[in-house]
Backbone as ProteinMPNN parsed JSONL, in Angstrom:
{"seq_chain_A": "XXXXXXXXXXXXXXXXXXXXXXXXXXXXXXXXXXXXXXXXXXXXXXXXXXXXXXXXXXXXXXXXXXXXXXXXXXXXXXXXXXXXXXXXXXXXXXXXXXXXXXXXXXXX", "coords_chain_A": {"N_chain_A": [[-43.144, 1.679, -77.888], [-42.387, 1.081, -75.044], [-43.203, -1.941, -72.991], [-43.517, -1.487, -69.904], [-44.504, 0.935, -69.699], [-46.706, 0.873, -71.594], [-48.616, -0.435, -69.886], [-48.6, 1.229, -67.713], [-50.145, 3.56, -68.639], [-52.423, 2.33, -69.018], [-53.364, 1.593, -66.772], [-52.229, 0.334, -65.061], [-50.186, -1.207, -62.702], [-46.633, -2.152, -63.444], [-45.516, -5.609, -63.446], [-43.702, -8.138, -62.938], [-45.833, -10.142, -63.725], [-47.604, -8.992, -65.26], [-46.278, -7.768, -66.992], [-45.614, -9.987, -68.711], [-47.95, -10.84, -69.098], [-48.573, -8.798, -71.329], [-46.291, -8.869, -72.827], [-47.07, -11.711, -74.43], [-49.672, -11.018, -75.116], [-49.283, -9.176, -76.883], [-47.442, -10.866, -78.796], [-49.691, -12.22, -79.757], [-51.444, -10.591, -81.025], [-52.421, -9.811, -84.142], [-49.71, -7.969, -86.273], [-49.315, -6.028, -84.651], [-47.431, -4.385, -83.932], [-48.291, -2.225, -85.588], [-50.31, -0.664, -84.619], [-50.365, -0.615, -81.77], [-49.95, 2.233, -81.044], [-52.643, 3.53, -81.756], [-54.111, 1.874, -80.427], [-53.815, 2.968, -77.955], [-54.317, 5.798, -78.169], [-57.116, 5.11, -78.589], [-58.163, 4.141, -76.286], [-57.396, 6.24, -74.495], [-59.761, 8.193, -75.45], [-61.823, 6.594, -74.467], [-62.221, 7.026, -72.387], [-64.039, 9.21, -71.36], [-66.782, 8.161, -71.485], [-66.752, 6.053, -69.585], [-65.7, 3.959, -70.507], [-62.734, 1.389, -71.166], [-59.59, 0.169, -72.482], [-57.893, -2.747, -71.944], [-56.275, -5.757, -70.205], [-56.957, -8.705, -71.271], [-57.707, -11.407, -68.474], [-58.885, -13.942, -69.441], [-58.047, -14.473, -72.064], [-55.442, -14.131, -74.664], [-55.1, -11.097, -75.301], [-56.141, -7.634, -75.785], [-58.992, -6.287, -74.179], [-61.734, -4.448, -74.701], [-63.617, -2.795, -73.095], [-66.202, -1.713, -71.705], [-68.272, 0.26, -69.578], [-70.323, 1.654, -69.123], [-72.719, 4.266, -67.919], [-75.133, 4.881, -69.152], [-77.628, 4.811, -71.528], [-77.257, 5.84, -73.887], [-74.733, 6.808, -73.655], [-73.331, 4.711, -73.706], [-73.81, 3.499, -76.311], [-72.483, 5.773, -77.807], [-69.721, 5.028, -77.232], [-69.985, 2.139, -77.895], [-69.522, 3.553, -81.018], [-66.964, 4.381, -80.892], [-65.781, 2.785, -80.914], [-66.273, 1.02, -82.941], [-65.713, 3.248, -85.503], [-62.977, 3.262, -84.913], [-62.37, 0.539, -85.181], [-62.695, 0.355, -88.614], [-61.276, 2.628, -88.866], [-58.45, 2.388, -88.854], [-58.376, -0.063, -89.692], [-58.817, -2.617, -87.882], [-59.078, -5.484, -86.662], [-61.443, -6.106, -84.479], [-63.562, -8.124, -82.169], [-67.057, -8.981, -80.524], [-67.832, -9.93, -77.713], [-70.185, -12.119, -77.059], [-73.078, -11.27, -75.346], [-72.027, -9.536, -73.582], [-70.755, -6.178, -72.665], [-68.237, -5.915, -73.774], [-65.111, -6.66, -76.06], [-62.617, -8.308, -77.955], [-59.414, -7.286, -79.201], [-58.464, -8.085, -82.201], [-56.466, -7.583, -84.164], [-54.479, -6.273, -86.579], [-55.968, -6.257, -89.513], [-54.919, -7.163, -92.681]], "CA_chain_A": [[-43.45, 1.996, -76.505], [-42.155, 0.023, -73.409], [-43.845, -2.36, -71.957], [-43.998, -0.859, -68.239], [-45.068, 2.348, -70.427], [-47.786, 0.852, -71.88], [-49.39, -0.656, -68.604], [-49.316, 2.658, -66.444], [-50.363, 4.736, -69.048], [-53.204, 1.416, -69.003], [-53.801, 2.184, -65.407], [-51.925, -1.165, -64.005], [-48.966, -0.741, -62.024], [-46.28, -2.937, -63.978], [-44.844, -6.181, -62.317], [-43.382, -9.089, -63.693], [-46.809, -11.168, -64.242], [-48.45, -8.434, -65.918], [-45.502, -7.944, -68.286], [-45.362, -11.233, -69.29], [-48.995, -11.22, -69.705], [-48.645, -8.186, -72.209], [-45.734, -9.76, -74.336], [-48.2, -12.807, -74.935], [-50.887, -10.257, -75.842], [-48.631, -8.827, -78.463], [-47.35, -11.945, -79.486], [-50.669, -13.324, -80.576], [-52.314, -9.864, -81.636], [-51.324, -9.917, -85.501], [-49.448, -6.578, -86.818], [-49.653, -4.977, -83.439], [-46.818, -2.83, -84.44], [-49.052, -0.924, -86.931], [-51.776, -0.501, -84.251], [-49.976, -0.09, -81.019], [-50.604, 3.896, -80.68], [-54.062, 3.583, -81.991], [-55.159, 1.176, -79.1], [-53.557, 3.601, -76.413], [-55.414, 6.46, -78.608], [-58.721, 4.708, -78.198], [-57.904, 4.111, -74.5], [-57.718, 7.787, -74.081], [-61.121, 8.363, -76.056], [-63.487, 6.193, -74.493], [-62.615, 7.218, -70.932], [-65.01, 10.02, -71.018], [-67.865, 7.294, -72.112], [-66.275, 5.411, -69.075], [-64.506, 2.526, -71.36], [-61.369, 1.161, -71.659], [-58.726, -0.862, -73.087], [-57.946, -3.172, -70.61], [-55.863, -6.764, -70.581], [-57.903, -9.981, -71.124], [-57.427, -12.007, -67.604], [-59.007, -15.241, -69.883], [-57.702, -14.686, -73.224], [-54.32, -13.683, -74.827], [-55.718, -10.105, -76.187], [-56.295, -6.826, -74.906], [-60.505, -6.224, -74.038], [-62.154, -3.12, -74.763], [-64.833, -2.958, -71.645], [-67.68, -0.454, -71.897], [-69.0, 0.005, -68.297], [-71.237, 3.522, -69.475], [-74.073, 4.08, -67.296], [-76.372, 5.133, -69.901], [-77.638, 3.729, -73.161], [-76.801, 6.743, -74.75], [-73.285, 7.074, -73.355], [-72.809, 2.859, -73.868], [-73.779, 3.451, -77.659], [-71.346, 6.645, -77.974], [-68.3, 4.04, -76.862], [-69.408, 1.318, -79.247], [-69.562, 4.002, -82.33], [-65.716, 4.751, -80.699], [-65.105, 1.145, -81.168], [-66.328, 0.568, -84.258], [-64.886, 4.123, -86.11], [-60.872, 2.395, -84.568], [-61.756, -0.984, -86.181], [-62.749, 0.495, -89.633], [-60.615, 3.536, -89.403], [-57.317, 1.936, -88.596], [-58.049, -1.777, -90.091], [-58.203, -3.516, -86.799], [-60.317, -6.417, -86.194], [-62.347, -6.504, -83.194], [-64.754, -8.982, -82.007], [-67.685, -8.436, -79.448], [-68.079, -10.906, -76.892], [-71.901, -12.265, -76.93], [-74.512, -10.598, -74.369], [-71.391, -8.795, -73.004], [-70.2, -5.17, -73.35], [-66.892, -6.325, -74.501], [-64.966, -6.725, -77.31], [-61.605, -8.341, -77.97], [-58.579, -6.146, -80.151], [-57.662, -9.383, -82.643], [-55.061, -7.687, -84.615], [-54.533, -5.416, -87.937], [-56.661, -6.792, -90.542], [-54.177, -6.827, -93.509]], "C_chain_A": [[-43.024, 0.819, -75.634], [-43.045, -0.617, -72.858], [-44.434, -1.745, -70.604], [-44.901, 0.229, -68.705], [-46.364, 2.246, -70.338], [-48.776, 0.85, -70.487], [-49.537, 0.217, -67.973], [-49.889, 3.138, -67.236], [-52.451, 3.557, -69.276], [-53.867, 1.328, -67.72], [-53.215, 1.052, -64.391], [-50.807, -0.303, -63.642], [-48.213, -2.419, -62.047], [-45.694, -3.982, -62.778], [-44.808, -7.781, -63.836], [-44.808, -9.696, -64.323], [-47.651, -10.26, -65.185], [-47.085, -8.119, -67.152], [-45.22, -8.574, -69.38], [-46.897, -11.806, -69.765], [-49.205, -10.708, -70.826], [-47.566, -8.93, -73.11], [-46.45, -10.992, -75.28], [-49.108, -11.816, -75.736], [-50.289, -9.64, -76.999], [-48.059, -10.159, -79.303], [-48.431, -12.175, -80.557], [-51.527, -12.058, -80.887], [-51.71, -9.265, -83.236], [-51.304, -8.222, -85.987], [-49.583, -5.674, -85.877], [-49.024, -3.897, -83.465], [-46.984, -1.716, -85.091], [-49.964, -0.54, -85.648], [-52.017, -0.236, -82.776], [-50.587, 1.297, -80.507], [-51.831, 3.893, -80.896], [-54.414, 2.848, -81.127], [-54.733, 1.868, -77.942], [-54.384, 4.782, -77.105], [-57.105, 6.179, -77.741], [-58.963, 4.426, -76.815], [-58.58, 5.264, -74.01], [-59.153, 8.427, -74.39], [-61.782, 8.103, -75.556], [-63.449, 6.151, -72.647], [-64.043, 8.453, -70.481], [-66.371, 9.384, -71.681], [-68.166, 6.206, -70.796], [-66.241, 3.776, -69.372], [-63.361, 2.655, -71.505], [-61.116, 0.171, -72.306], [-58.002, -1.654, -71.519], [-56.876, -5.234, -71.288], [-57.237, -7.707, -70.421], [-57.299, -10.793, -70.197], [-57.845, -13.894, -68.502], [-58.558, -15.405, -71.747], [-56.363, -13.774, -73.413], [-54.711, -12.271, -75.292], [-56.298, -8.847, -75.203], [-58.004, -6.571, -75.379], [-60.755, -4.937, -73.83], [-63.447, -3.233, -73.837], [-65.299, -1.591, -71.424], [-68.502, -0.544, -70.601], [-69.53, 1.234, -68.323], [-72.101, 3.646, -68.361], [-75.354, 4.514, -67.866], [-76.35, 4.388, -71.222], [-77.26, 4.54, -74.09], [-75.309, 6.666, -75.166], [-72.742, 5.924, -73.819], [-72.712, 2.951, -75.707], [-72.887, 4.72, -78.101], [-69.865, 5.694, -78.238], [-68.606, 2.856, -78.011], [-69.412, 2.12, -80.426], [-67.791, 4.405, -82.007], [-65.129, 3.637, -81.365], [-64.613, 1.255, -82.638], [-65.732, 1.696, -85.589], [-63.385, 3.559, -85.833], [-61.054, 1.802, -85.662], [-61.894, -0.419, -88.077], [-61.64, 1.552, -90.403], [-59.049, 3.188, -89.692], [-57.224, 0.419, -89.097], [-57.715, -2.789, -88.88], [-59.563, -4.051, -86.672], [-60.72, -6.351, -85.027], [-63.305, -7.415, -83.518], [-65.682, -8.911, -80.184], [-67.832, -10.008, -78.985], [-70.03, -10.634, -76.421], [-72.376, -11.466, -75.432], [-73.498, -10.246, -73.144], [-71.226, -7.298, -73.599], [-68.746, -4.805, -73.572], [-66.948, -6.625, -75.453], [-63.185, -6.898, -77.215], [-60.971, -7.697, -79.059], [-57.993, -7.461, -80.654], [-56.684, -8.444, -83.416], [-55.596, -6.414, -85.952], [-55.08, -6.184, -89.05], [-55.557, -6.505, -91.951], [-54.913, -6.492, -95.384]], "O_chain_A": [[-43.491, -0.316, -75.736], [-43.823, 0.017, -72.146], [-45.629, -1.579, -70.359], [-45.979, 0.424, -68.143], [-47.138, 2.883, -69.622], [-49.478, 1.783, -70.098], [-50.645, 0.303, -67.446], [-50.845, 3.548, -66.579], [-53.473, 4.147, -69.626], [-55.035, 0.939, -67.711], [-53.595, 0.881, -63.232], [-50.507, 0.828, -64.025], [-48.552, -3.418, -61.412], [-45.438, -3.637, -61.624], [-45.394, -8.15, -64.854], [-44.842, -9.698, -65.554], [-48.434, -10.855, -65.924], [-47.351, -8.439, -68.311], [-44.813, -8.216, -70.485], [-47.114, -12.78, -70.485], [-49.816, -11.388, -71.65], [-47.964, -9.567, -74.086], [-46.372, -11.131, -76.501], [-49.201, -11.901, -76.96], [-50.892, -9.638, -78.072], [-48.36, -10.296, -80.489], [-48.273, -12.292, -81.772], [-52.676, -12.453, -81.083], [-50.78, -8.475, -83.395], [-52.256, -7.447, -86.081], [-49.953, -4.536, -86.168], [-49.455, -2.771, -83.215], [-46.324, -0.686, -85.225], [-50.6, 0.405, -86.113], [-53.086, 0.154, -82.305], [-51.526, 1.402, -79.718], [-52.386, 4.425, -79.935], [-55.542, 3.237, -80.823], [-55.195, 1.482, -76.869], [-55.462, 4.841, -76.515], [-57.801, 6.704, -76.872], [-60.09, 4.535, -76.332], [-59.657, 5.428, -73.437], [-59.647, 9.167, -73.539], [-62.78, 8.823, -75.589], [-64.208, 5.576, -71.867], [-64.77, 8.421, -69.488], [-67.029, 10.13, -72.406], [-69.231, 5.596, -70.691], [-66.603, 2.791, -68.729], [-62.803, 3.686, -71.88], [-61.93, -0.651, -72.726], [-57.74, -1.162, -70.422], [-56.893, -5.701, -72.427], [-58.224, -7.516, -69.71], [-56.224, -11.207, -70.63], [-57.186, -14.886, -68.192], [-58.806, -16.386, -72.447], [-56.102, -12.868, -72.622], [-54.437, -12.491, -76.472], [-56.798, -9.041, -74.095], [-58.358, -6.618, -76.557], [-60.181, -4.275, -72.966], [-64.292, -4.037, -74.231], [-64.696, -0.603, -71.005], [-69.39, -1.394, -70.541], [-69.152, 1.989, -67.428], [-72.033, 2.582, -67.745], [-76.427, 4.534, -67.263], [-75.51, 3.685, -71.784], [-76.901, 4.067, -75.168], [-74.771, 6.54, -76.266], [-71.646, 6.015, -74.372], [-71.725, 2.544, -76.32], [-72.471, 4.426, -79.221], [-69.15, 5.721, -79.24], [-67.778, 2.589, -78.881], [-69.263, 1.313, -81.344], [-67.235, 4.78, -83.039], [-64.204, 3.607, -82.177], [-63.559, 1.425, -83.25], [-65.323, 1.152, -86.615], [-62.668, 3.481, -86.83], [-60.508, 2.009, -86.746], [-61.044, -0.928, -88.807], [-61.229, 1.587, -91.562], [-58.478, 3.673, -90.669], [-56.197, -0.246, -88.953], [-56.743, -3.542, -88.812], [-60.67, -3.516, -86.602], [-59.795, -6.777, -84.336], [-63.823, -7.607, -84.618], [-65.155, -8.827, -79.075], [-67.918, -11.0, -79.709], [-70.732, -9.764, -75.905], [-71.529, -11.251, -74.565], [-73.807, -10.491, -71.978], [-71.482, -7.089, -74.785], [-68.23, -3.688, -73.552], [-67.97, -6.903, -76.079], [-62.471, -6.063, -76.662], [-61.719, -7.427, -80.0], [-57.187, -8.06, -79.942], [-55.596, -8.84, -83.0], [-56.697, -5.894, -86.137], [-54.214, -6.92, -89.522], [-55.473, -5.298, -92.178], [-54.159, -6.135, -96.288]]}, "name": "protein", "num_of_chains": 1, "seq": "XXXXXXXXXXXXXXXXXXXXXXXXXXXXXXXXXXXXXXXXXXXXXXXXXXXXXXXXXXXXXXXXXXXXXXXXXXXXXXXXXXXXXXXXXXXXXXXXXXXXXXXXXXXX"}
């Protein structure tokens, strides 16, 4: 998938600095080529939870951000999460006494 691709279909509207922020984010997310479609998948999934996949503005890595408005709906989106990382072999990690979670890479 294209760069520019990814980002609209991500909800940005591409431009040099955000391009160059995503090549970094693939750079440093290991085996991304296996795991690619499955993080625009899970994109698509956890909008009706209202979560996404989203770039990390302080880290190289794309952030899965759970903004639910219920506790029900919030724990729906992390069982989304956590079915990806086990189903597909992709590490995630939750960011403490946030409802984030960074996409580290394909667990080999």
């Amino acid at each position: 998938m294209y760069r520019d691709a990814m980002l609209t279909q991500l909800g940005y509207k591409p431009n040099e600095a955000l391009l160059t922020q995503l090549k970094k984010i693939e750079e440093n997310t290991s085996g991304y080529e296996k795991i690619q479609k499955h993080i625009m998948d899970l994109h698509d999934h956890l909008k009706v939870d209202n979560a996404y996949v989203a770039l990390s503005n302080s880290n190289d890595y794309f952030k899965i951000k759970i903004e639910s408005h219920t506790p029900e709906i919030a724990a729906e989106a992390h069982e989304k999460v956590n079915r990806f990382s086990n189903k597909f072999k992709v590490k995630v990690k939750k960011v403490e006494d946030k409802e984030t979670y960074y996409i580290l890479g394909f667990e080999h």
